[in-house]
Residue frames as qw, qx, qy, qz and C-alpha x, y, z in Angstrom:
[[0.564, 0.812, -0.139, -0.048, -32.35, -41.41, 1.95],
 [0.908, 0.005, 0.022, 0.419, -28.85, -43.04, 1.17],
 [0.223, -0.819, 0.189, 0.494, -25.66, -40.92, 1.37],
 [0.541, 0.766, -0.242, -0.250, -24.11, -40.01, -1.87],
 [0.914, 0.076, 0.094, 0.386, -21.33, -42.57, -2.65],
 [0.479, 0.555, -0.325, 0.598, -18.71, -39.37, -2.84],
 [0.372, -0.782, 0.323, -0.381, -19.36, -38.39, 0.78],
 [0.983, -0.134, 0.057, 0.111, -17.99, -42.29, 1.41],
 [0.848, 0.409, -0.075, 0.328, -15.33, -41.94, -0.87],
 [0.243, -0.839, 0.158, -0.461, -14.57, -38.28, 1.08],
 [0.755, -0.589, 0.258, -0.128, -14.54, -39.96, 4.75],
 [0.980, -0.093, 0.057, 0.167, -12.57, -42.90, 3.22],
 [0.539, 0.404, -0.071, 0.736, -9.47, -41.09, 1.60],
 [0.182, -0.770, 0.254, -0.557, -9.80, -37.98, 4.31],
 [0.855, -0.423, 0.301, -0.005, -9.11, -41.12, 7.26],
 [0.942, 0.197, 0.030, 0.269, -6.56, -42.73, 4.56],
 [0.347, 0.780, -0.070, 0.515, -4.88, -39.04, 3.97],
 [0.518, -0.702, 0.367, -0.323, -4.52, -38.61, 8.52],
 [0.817, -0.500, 0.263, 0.114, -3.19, -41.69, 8.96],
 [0.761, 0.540, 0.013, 0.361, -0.59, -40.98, 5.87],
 [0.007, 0.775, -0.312, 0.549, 0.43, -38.14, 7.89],
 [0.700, -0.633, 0.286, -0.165, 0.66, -39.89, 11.05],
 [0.878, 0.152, 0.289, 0.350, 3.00, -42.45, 9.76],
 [0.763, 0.332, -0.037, 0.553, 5.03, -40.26, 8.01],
 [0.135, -0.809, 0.283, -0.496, 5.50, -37.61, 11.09],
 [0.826, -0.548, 0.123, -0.035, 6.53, -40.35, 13.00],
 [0.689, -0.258, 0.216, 0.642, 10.22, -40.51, 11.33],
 [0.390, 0.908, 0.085, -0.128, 9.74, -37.27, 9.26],
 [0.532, -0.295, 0.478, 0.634, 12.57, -36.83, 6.70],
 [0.261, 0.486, -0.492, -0.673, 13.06, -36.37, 2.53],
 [0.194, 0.118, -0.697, -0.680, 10.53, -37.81, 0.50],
 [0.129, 0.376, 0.789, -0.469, 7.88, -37.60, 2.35],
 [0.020, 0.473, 0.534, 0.700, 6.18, -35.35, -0.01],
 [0.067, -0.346, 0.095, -0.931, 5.54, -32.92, 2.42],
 [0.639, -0.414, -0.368, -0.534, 3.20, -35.22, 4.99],
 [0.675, -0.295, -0.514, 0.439, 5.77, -35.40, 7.50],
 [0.028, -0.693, 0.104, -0.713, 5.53, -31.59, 8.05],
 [0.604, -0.683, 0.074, -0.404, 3.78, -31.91, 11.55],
 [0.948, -0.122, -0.212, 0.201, 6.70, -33.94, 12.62],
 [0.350, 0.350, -0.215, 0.842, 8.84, -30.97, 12.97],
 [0.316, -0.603, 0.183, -0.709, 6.67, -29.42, 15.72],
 [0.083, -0.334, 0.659, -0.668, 6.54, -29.38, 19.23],
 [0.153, -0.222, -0.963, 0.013, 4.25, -31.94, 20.94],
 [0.102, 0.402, 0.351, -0.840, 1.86, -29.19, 21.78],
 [0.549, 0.515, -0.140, -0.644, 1.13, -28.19, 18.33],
 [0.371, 0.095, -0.788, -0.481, 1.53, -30.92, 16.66],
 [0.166, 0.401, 0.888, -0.152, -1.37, -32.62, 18.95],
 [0.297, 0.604, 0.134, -0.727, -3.24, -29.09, 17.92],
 [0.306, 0.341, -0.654, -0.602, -2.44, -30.03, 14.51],
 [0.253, 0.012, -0.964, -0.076, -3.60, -33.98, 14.52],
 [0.134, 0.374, 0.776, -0.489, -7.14, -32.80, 16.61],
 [0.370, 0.577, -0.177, -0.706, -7.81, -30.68, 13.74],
 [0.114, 0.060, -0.928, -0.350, -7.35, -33.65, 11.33],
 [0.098, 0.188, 0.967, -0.143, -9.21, -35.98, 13.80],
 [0.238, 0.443, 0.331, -0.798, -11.84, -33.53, 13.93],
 [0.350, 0.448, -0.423, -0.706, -12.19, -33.36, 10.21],
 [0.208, 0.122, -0.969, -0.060, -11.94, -37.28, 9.58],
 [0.056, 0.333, 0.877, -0.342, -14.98, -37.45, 12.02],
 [0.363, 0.490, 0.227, -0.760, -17.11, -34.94, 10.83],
 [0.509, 0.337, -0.511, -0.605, -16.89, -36.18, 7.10],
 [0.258, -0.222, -0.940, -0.009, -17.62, -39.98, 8.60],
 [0.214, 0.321, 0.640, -0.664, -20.40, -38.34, 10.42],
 [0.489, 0.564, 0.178, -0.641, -21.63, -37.16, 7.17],
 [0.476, 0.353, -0.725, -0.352, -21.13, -39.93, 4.86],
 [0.390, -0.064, -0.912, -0.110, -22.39, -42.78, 7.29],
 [0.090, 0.261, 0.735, -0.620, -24.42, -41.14, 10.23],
 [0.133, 0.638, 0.703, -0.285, -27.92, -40.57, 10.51],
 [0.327, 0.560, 0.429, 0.628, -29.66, -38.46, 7.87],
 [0.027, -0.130, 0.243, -0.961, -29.93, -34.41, 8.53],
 [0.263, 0.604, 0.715, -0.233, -33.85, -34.37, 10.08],
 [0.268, 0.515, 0.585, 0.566, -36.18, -33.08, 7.15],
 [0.226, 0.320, 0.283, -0.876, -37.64, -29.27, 7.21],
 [0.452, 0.605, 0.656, -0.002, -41.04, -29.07, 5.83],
 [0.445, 0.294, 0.514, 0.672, -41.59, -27.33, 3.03],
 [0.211, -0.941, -0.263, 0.030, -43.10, -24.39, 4.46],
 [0.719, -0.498, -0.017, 0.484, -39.75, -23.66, 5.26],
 [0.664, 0.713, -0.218, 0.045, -37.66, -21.98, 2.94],
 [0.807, 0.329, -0.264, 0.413, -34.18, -22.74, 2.48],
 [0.156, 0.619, -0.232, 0.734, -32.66, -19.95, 4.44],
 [0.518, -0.548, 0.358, -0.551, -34.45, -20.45, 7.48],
 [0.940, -0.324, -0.070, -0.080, -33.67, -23.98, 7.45],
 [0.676, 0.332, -0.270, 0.600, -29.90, -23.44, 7.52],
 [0.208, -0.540, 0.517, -0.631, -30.18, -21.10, 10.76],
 [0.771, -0.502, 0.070, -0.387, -31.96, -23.70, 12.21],
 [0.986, 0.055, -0.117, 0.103, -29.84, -26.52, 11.48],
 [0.634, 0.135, -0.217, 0.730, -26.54, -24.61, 11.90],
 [0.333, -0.901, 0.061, -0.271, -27.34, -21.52, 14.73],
 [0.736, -0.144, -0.416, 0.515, -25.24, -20.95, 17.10],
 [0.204, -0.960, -0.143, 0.130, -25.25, -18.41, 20.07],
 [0.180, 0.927, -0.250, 0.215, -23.16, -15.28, 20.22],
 [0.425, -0.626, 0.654, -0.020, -20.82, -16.02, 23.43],
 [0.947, 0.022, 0.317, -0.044, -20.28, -19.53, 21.50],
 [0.681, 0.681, 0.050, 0.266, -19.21, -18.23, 18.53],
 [0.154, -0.847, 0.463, -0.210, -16.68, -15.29, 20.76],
 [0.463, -0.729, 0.499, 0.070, -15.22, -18.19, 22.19],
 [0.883, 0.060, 0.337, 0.321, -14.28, -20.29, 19.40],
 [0.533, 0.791, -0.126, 0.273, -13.00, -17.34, 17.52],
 [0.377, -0.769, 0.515, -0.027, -10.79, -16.39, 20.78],
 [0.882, -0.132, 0.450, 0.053, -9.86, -20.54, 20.66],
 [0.741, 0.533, 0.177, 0.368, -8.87, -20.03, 16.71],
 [0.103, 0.936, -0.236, 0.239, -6.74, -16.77, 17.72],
 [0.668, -0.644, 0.361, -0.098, -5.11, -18.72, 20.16],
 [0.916, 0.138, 0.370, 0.067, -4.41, -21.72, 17.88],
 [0.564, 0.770, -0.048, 0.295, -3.25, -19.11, 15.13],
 [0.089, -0.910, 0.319, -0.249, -0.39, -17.95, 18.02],
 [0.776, -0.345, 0.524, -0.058, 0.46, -21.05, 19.16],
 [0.833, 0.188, 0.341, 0.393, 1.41, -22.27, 15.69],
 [0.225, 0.964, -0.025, -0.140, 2.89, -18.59, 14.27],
 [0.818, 0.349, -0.210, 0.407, 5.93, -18.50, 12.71],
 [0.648, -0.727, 0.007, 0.227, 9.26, -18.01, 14.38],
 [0.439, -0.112, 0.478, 0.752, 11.58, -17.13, 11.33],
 [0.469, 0.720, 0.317, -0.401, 10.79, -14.64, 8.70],
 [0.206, -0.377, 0.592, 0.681, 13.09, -15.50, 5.77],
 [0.383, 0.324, 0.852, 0.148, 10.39, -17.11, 4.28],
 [0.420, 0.722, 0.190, 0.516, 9.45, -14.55, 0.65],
 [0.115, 0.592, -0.116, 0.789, 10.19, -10.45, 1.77],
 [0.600, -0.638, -0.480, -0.048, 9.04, -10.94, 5.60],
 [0.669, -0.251, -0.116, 0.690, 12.33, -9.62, 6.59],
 [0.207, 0.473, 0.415, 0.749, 12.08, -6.94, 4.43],
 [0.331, -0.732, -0.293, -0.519, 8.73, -5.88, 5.73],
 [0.742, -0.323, -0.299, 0.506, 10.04, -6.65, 9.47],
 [0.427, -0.153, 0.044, 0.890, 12.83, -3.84, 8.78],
 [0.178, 0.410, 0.154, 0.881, 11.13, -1.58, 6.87],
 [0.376, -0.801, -0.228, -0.406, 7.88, -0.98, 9.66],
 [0.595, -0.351, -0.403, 0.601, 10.86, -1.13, 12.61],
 [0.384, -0.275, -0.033, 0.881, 12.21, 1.92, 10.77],
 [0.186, 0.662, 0.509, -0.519, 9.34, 3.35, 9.05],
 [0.475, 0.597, -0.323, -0.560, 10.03, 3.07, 5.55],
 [0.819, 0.135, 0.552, 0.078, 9.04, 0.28, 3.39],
 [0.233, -0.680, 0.400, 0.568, 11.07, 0.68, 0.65],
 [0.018, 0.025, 0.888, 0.459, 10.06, -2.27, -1.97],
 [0.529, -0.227, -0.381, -0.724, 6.37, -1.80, -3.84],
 [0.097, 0.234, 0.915, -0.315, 3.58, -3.14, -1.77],
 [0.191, -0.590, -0.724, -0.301, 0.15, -3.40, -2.07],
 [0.084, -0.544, 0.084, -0.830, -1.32, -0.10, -0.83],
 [0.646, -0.568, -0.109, -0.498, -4.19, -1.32, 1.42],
 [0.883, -0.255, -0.285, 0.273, -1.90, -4.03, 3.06],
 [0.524, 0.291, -0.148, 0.787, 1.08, -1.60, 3.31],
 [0.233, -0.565, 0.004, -0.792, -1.55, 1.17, 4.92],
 [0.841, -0.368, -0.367, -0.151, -2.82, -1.90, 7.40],
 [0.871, -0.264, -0.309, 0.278, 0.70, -2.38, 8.61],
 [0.189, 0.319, -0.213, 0.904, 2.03, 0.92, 8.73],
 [0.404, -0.656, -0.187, -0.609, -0.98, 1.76, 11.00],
 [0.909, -0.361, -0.169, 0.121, -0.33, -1.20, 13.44],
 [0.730, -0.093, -0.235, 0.635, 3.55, -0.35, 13.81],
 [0.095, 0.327, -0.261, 0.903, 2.74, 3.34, 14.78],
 [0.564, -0.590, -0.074, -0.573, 0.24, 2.56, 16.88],
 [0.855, -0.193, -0.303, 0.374, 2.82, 0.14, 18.54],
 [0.488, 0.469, -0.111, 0.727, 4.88, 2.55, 18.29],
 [0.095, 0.537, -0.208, 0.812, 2.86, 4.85, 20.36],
 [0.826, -0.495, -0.025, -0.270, 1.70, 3.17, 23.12],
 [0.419, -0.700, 0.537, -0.212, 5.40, 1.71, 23.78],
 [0.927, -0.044, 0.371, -0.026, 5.51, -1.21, 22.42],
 [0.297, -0.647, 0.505, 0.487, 8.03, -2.74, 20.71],
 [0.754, 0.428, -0.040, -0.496, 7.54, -2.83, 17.29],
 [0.179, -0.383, 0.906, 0.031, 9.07, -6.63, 16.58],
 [0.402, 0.031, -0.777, -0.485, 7.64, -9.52, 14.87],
 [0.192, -0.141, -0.888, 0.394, 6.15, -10.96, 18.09],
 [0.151, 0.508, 0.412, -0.742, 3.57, -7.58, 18.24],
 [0.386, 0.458, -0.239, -0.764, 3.23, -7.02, 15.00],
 [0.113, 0.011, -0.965, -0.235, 2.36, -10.66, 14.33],
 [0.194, 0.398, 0.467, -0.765, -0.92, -9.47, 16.18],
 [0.512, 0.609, -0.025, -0.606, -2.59, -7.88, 12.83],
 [0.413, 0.126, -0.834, -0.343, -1.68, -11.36, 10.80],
 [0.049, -0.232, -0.948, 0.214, -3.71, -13.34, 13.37],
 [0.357, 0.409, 0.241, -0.805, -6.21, -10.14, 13.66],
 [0.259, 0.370, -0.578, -0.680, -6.54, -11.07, 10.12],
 [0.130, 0.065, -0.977, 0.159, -7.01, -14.79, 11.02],
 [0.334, 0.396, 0.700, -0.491, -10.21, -14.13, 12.98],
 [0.234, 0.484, -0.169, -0.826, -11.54, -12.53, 10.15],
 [0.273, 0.293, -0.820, -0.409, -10.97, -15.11, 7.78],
 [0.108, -0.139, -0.984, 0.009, -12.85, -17.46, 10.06],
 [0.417, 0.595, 0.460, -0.510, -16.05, -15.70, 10.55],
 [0.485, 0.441, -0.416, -0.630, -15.67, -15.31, 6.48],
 [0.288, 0.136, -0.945, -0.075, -14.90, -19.30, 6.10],
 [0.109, 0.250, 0.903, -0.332, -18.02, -19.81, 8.52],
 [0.505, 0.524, 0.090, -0.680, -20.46, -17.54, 6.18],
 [0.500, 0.409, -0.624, -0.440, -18.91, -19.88, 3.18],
 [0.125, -0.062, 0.912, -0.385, -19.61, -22.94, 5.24],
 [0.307, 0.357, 0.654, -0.592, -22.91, -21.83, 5.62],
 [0.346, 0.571, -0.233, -0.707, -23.41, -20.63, 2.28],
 [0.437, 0.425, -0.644, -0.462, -22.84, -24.40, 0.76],
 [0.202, -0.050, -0.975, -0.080, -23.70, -26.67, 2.73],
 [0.532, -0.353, -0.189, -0.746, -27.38, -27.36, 4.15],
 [0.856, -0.502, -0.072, -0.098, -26.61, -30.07, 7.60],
 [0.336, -0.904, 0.228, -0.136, -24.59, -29.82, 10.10],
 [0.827, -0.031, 0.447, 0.340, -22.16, -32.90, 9.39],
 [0.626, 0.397, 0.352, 0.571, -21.37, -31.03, 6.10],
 [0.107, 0.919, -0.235, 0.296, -21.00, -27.65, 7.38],
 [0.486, -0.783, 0.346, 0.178, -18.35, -28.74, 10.15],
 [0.804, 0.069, 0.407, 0.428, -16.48, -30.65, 7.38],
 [0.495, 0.708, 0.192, 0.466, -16.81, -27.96, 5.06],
 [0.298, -0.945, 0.007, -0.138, -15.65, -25.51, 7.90],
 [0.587, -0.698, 0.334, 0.238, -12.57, -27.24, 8.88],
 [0.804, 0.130, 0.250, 0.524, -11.31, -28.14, 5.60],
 [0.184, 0.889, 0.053, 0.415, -11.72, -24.12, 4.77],
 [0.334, -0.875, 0.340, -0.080, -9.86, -23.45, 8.13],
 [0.817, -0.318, 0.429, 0.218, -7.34, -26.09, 7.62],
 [0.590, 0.783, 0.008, 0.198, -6.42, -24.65, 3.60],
 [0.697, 0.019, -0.041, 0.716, -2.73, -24.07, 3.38],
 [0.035, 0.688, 0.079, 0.721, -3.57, -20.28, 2.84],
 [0.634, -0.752, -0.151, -0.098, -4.21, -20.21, 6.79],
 [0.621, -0.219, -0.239, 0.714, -0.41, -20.31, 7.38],
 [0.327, 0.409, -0.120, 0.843, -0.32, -16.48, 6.41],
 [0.567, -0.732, -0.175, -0.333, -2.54, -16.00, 9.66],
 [0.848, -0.414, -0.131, 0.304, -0.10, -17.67, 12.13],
 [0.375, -0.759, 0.086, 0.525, 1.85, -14.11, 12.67],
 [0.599, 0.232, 0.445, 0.624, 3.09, -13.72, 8.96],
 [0.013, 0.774, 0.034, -0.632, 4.47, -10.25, 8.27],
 [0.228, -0.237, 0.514, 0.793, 3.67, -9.21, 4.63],
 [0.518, 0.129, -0.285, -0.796, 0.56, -7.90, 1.92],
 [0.417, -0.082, -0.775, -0.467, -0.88, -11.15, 1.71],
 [0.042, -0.403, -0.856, 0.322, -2.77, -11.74, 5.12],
 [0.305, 0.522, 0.204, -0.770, -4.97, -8.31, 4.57],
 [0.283, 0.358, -0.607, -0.651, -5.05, -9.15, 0.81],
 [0.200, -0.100, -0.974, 0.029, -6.46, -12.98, 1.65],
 [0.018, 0.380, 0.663, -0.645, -8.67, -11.83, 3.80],
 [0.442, 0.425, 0.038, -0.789, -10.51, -9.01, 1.20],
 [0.183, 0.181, -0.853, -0.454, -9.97, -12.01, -1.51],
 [0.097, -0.234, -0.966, -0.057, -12.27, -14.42, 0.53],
 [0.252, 0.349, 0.222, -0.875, -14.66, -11.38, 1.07],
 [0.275, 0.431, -0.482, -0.711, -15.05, -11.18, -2.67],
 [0.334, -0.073, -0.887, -0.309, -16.31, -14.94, -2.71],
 [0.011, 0.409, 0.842, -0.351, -18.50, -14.92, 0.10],
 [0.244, 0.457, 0.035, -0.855, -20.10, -12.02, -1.89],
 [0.330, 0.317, -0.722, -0.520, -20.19, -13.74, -4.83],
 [0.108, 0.051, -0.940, 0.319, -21.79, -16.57, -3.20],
 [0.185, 0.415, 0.660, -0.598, -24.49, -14.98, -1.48],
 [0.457, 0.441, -0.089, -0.767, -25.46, -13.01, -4.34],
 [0.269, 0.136, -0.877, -0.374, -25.61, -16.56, -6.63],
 [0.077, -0.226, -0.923, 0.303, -27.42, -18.49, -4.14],
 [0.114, 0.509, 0.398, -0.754, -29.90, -15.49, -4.06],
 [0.432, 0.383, 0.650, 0.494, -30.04, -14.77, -7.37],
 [0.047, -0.889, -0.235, 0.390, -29.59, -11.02, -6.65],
 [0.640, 0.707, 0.202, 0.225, -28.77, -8.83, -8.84],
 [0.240, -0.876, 0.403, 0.114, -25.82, -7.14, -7.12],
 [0.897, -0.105, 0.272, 0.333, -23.87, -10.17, -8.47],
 [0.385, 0.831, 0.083, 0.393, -23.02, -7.04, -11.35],
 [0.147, -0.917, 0.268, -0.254, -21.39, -4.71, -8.59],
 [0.875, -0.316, 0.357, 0.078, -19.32, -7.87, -6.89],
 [0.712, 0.058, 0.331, 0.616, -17.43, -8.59, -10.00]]
């Protein structure tokens, strides 16, 4: 069976889009439109950054010009061919999430001016957040900076950046149920996997202190609910929204 003429088009402009960025992190300045970013990091993360790309670039040429997914018979149903074709064991799965926690610490931020980060910062040093917040996020991080608190630690952006990455793992065992949830071979779940883990919305993992990593996190809940119950055609889709 031929590949669709958009997974081509995909591969071709996702290779066209990496090497735009390479090129313009190699003298990164103004008017780059924002694709010389990875030119501002360290040589560490930015290879971390650019293996994520490559990664991506190859998986969507894997699945736009490699070998077709092998067929399931029709005996099958749908469901059980997606475990088969995408399984993976437990200790596998532990250690890429550990790997993605790692990744999310290695690239965390190191300033918080960026929106009310300060803000929050100050208010869980001293134990009063002073400016509205979301409740459930606001309960999340008030838990984390007295439980720093009482074990000794020091409550500081460095510890409390902890429960934004905590947040992180989260996201990616959600982003690998939505993975699974759309695509139906393994070329097109790792594509679909890293562009979900590569989404700009991943910065607020990388140690960001404020409502939106706990908030992101229940958001992409809400679709992978939504999701399952479509695909199923269950009737809980009612309670979901």
């Amino acid at each position: 069976m031929s590949r669709p003429v958009g997974n081509q088009v995909f591969a071709v402009g996702a290779l066209l889009y990496v090497l735009a960025i390479l090129m313009a992190s190699g003298s990164p300045g103004p008017g780059a439109w924002g694709l010389h970013l990875a030119g501002f990091l360290g040589l560490p993360a930015k290879l971390l950054v650019f293996t994520f790309l490559g990664c991506g670039v190859a998986a969507s040429g894997l699945a736009a010009f490699g070998p077709d997914a092998p067929q399931v018979g029709s005996a099958s149903s749908p469901s059980s061919a997606r475990h088969e074709v995408l399984g993976i064991s437990t200790r596998l799965g532990l250690a890429v999430l550990v790997a993605y926690a790692v990744v999310l610490w290695l690239l965390r931020t190191r300033t918080h001016f960026l929106g009310d980060g300060m803000i929050w910062l100050y208010g869980l040093r001293e134990g009063d957040l002073s400016a509205p917040t979301e409740p459930l996020a606001q309960a999340i991080w008030q838990t984390a900076s007295k439980a720093l608190d009482r074990f000794g630690a020091p409550v500081v952006s460095s510890t409390l950046g902890v429960v934004s990455i905590g947040c992180g793992v989260l996201a990616a065992i959600i982003f690998w149920r939505i993975a699974r949830e759309i695509t139906f071979d393994r070329g097109g779940f790792v594509t679909a996997l890293l562009l979900l883990l590569t989404m700009g919305v991943t910065e607020l993992f990388c140690g960001y202190i404020e409502s939106y990593p706990p908030v992101a996190v229940a958001i992409l809940a809400y679709i992978l609910a939504g999701l399952r119950c479509i695909r199923r055609g269950s009737g809980r889709l009612i309670v979901v929204l």
